[in-house]
N, C-alpha and C positions, 0 to 999 in steps of 0.2 A: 645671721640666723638668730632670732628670737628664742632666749634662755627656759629652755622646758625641764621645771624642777618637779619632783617629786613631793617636795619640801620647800622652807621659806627661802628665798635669798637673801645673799648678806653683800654689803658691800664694801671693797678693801681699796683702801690707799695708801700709795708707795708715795713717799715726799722726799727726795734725795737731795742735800744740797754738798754739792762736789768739794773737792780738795781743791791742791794747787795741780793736780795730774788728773784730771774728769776723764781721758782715755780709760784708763786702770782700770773703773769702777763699772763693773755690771751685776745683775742680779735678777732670781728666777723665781717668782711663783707656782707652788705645784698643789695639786688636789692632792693628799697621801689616799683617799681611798680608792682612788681610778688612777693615780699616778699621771694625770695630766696636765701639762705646763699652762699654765692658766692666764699667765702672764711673764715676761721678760723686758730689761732695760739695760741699755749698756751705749755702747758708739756718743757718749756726755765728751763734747767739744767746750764747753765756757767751765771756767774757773767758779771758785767757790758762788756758785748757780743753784738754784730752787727748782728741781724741775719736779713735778708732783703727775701718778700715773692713778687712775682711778678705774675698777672692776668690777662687773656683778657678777655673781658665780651664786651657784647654789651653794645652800649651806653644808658643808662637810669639815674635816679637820686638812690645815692647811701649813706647807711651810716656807715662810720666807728664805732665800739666801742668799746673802750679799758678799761680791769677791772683788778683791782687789788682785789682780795680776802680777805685781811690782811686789805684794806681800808684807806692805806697811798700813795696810788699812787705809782712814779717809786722815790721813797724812796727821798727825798731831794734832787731832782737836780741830784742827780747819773746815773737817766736813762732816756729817751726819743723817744717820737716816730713823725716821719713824714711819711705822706700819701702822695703820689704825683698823677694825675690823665695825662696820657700824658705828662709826663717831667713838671706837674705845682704842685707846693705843692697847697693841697686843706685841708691840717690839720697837726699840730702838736702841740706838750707838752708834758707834765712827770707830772708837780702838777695837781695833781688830788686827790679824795677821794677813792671812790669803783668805778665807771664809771667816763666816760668820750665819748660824740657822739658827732659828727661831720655831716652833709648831705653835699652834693654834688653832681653836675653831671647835666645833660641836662633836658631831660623832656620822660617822658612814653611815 
């Protein structure tokens, strides 16, 4: 279905590169002002791996969240992720617990 905005779009990239446990790790993109899941990642099979998810969405304000299952985050330093919104990082990190959110983006 062809993205019908009211307003401009923007474009967001997830670039995840896994720990030594890539099962653990999944994570949700959501629109905050329609509460829609925009994007999701998670079932990561290969070890410290680069897998990068790329979105067009309309412009609105948006928030990343990244969960590890296990509760150690992307394992000491071994894994990490950045958000970019239009070529601009708007989040990243690896030390975390079981979550980790971020918000970003323009206005509803």
């Amino acid at each position: 279905t062809p993205l019908s905005c009211d307003g401009p779009e923007t474009e967001i990239e997830v670039t995840l590169l896994t720990d030594w446990c890539p099962e653990e790790t999944s994570w949700t993109l959501v629109d905050l002002c329609n509460n829609d899941l925009i994007a999701e990642g998670g079932n990561y099979r290969s070890t410290t791996t680069s897998y990068t998810s790329t979105v067009t969405a309309c412009a609105s304000i948006f928030e990343f969240t990244i969960f590890d299952s296990y509760g150690d985050g992307l394992f000491e330093g071994d894994g990490s992720y950045t958000v970019t919104q239009d070529g601009i990082e708007v989040a990243s990190g690896g030390e975390f617990e079981s979550s980790e959110a971020s918000s970003f983006g323009t206005s509803c």
